[in-house]
N, C-alpha and C positions, 0 to 999 in steps of 0.2 A: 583103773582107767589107763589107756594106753595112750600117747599123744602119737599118731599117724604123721606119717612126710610130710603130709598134706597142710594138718594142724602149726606142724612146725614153721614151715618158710611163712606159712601167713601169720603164726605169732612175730615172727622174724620182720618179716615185713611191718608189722604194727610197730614195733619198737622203734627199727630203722629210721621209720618216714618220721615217725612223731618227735624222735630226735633232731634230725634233719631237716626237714619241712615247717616243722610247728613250734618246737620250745625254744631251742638255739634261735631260730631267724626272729621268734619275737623277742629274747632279750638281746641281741643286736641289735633290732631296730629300734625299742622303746628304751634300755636301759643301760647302754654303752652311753658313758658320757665324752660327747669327742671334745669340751673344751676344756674342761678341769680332770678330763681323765679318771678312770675305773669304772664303777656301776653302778645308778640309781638304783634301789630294787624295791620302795616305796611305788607298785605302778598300780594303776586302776585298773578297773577291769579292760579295757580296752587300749592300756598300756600307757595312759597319762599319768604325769606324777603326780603322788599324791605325796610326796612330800622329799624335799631334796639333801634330808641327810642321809647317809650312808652308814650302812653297815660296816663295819670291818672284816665281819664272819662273812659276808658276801664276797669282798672283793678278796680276800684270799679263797675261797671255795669256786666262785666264776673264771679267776686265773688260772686254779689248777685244772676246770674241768675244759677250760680251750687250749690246754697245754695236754691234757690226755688226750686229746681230740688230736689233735697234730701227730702226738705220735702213736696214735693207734693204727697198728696195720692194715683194718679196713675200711682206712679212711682214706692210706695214704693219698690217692688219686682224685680225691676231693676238691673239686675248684676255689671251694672256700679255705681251703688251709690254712694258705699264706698270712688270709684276712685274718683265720684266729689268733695265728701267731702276734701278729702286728697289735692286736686290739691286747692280749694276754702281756706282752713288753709293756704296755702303755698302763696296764693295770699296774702291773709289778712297780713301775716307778711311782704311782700313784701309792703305793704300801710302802715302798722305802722310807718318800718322802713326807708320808702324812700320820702313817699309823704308827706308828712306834714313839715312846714320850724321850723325850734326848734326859730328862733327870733318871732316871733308873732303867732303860732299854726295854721295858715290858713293853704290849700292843695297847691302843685305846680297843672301847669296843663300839665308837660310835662317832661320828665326827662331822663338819660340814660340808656343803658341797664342795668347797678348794678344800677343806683337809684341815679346819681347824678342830682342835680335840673339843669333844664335847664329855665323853666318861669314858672309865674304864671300869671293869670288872673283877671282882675278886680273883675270880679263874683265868685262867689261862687258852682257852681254847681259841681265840684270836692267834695264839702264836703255833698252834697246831694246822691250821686251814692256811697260815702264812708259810709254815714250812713247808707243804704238800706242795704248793703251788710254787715257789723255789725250785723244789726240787725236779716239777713235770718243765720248768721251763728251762732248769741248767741243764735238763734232758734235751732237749731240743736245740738248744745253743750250742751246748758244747761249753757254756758260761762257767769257769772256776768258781765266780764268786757267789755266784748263783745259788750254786752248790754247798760254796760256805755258810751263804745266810740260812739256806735251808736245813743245816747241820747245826746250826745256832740257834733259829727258831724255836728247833725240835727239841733241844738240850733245855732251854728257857721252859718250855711249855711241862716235862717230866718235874724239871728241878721246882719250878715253881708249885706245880701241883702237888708235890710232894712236901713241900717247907714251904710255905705262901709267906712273903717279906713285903714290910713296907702297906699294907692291907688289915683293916679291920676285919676279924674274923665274924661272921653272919649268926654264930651261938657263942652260947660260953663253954667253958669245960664240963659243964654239970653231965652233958650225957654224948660225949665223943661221935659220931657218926663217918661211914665212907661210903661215896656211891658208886653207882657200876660205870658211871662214866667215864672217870680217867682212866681206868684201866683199858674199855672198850674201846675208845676212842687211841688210844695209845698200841693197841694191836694193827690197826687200821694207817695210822700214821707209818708207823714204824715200815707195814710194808708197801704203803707207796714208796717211801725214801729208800727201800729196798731195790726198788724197780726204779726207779728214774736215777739218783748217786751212788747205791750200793754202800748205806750206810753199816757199816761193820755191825754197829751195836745192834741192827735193826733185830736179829733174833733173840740176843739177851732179853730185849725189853716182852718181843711176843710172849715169850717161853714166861718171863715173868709176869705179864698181865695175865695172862689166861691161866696160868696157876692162881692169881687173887681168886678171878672170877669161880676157878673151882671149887675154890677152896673154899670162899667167907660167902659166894653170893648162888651158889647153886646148892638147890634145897632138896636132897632126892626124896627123903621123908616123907614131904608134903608137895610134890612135883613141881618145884616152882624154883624161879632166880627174880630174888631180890634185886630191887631196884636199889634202899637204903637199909644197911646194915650197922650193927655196932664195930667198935675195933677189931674186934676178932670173930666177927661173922654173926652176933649175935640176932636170932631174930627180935623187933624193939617193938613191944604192944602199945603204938601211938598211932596214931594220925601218917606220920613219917615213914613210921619205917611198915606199916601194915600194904602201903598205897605204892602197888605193882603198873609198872609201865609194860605193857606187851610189847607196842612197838621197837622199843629200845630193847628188848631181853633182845627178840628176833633180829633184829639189825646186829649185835654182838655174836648171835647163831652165825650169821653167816658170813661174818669176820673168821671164826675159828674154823668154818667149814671150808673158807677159800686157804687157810694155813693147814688144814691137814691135805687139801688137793697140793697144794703146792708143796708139799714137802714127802706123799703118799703116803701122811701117818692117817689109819683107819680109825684108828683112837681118838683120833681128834676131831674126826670128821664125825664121827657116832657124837660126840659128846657135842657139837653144835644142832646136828638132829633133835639129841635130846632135848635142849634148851627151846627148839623150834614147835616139838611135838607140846612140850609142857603150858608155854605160853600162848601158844596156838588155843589149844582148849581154854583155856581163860580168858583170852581177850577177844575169840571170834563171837561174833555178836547174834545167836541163832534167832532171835526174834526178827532184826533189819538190814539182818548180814554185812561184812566192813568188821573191822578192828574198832574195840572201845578203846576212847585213849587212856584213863584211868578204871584199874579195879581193887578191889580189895583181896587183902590175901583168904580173910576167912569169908568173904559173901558178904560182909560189913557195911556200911556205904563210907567212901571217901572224904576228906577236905573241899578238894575240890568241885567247884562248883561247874567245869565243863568237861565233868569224866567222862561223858556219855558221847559228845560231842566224835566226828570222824574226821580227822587231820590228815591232809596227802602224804604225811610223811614216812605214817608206822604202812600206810598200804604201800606206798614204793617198798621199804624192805624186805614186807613178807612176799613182795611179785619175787624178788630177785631171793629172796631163804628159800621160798619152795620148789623153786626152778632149780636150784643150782642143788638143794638136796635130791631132786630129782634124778639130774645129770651124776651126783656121786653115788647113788644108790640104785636107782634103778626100782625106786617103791612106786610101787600105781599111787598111795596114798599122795605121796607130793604133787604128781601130776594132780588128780583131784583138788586138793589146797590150790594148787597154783590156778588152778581152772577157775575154781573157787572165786581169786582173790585178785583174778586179775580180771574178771567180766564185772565186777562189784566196781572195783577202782575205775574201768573204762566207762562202763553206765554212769557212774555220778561224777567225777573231779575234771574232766576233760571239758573247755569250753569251745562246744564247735562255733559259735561266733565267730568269738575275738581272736581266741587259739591260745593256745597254754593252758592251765589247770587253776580250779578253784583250788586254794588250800583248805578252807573249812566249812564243815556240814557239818549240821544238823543229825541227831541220829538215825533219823528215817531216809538220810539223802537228800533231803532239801538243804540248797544253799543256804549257809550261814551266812559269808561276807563274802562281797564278789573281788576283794582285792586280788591283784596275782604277785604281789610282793608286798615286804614289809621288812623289819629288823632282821626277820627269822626265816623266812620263805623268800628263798632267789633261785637263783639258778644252780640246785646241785643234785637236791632229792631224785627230784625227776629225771634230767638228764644224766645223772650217775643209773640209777636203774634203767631207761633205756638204751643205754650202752653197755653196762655190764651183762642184761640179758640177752640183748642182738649178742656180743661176743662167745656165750654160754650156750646158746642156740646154733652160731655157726661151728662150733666144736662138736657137739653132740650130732 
């Protein structure tokens, strides 16, 4: 498959508008809170709240994504700029001030509508979505401290995931495990903080997540990347470690594939391909097309009880893994996948009513829940992939 000029400004254009037009201006309107500040992201379908605690992972992910917004060169002439910036400050004070516990400096992962702590979580990824969004905003300021926090955040979130203190651990020792997520998520971190403070470490850490992931979680054997692995990569014939997530393999694809464009290692870039091509075959769903969000490694059936089910989130990734394998290789197969996975995800998740995206379906495509937020689903999936593929599209 060839995508023609023609193909392109109108994918181009879909992206654009649905950025601009449709996600952003409904969580502005429905989920900016202007009296206690940051982001409801509990919204009904029609953008009423359904419930006025807040995420954590929201308000650090919607900070950074109106902070990349600000400073994205094809926005700069935006009428809305200013507006994100102002609403993006007003978040940030809102995470200073509410998210973080003054007895040990770790982040809550949930709290009330002024900001009282409700829990915290084992992990650490509140202080990773904290730091991103530090650092899109010290970008835009010109903010030292900004910068600091987001160099602290980012230190907090490796350190912690790596030695967890002060936390009941979730098993015992009897059978050690490591998943693909700190590592994944720690590539991705690392080079936002690269691009907005020019955090030094930022490549030690790539170079060393994406050695884990080659090392312990990519299976050339059996064409696969583990989701949960033993200590030393071991594959674990349980429940756990059997039960492969595609969208997450494919979102780490193309973390590693934007670090070999950015740096022109070929190597790196084939090896996010790989991870793409492999999980691609296993998670695309040829009976009702869409990404499964649970499978088994050997054809097995899962724990879980909504593998089947279609989440907006593993299809944002693979729109922007296949596009952008597209743009570094130049394979008709991507384009195909991308064709693929991006007429599948616009037919079902997008609600032209109200506007903005179902997150979850049914396997056939039918709506599951009509929420368009909640703990888990705000404002990033979506509008990180329609920005990162407008940008991939105007390069190409």
């Amino acid at each position: 498959m060839i995508y023609t000029d023609e193909r392109k400004n109108e994918l181009r254009s879909v992206y654009r508008d649905g950025l601009l037009n449709d996600v952003v201006p409904f969580w502005m309107k429905h989920g900016v809170d202007r009296e206690f500040g940051g982001v409801s992201s509990a919204l009904d379908r029609d953008g009423g709240i359904l419930d006025t605690d807040k995420s954590v992972w929201v308000q650090g992910r919607f900070t950074w994504l109106l902070g990349e917004m600000y400073n994205c060169p094809l926005l700069k002439d935006h009428s809305e700029r200013e507006n994100w910036l102002a609403v993006a400050e007003k978040n940030l004070q809102f995470i200073k001030q509410h998210c973080f516990d003054p007895e040990d400096g770790r982040m809550w992962f949930q709290v009330t509508r002024d900001g009282r702590p409700l829990r915290k979580r084992r992990y650490a990824f509140s202080e990773s979505f904290a730091a991103i969004a530090f650092g899109e905003i010290a970008k835009a300021t010109r903010n030292e401290s900004h910068a600091n926090s987001a160099q602290a955040c980012f230190q907090r979130f490796v350190e912690h995931s790596l030695n967890p203190q002060g936390v009941q651990p979730k098993f015992t020792d009897t059978r050690p495990t490591q998943a693909i997520g700190f590592p994944m998520i720690t590539i991705n971190t690392a080079q936002e903080l690269r691009g907005s403070i020019g955090l030094e470490s930022a490549n030690e850490w790539i170079d060393r997540s994406i050695d884990t992931i080659r090392t312990h979680f990519v299976k050339p054997d059996i064409k696969c990347v583990m989701e949960t692995v033993g200590t030393y990569g071991e594959v674990l014939d349980h429940f756990d470690g059997r039960t492969l997530n595609p969208g997450h393999a494919v979102e780490g694809a193309w973390f590693i594939m934007a670090e070999g464009k950015h740096r022109g290692d070929n190597e790196m870039v084939q090896l996010g391909c790989q991870i793409l091509d492999w999980m691609w075959e296993r998670g695309w769903d040829q009976d009702f097309g869409g990404l499964l969000y649970f499978v088994g490694i050997d054809r097995r059936p899962v724990q879980e009880y909504w593998h089947d089910m279609k989440f907006w989130w593993p299809h944002n990734e693979a729109v922007i893994a296949t596009l952008l394998a597209w743009q570094l290789t130049g394979d008709a197969k991507y384009a195909e996948w991308h064709s693929q996975v991006h007429d599948w995800t616009y037919r079902h998740f997008p609600d032209a009513e109200y506007g903005e995206w179902y997150g979850y379906l049914h396997r056939d495509g039918r709506v599951s829940s009509p929420v368009k937020g909640n703990l888990w689903k705000g404002p990033f999936h979506i509008p990180r992939m329609q920005l990162k593929c407008w940008e991939i599209l105007d390069e190409r």
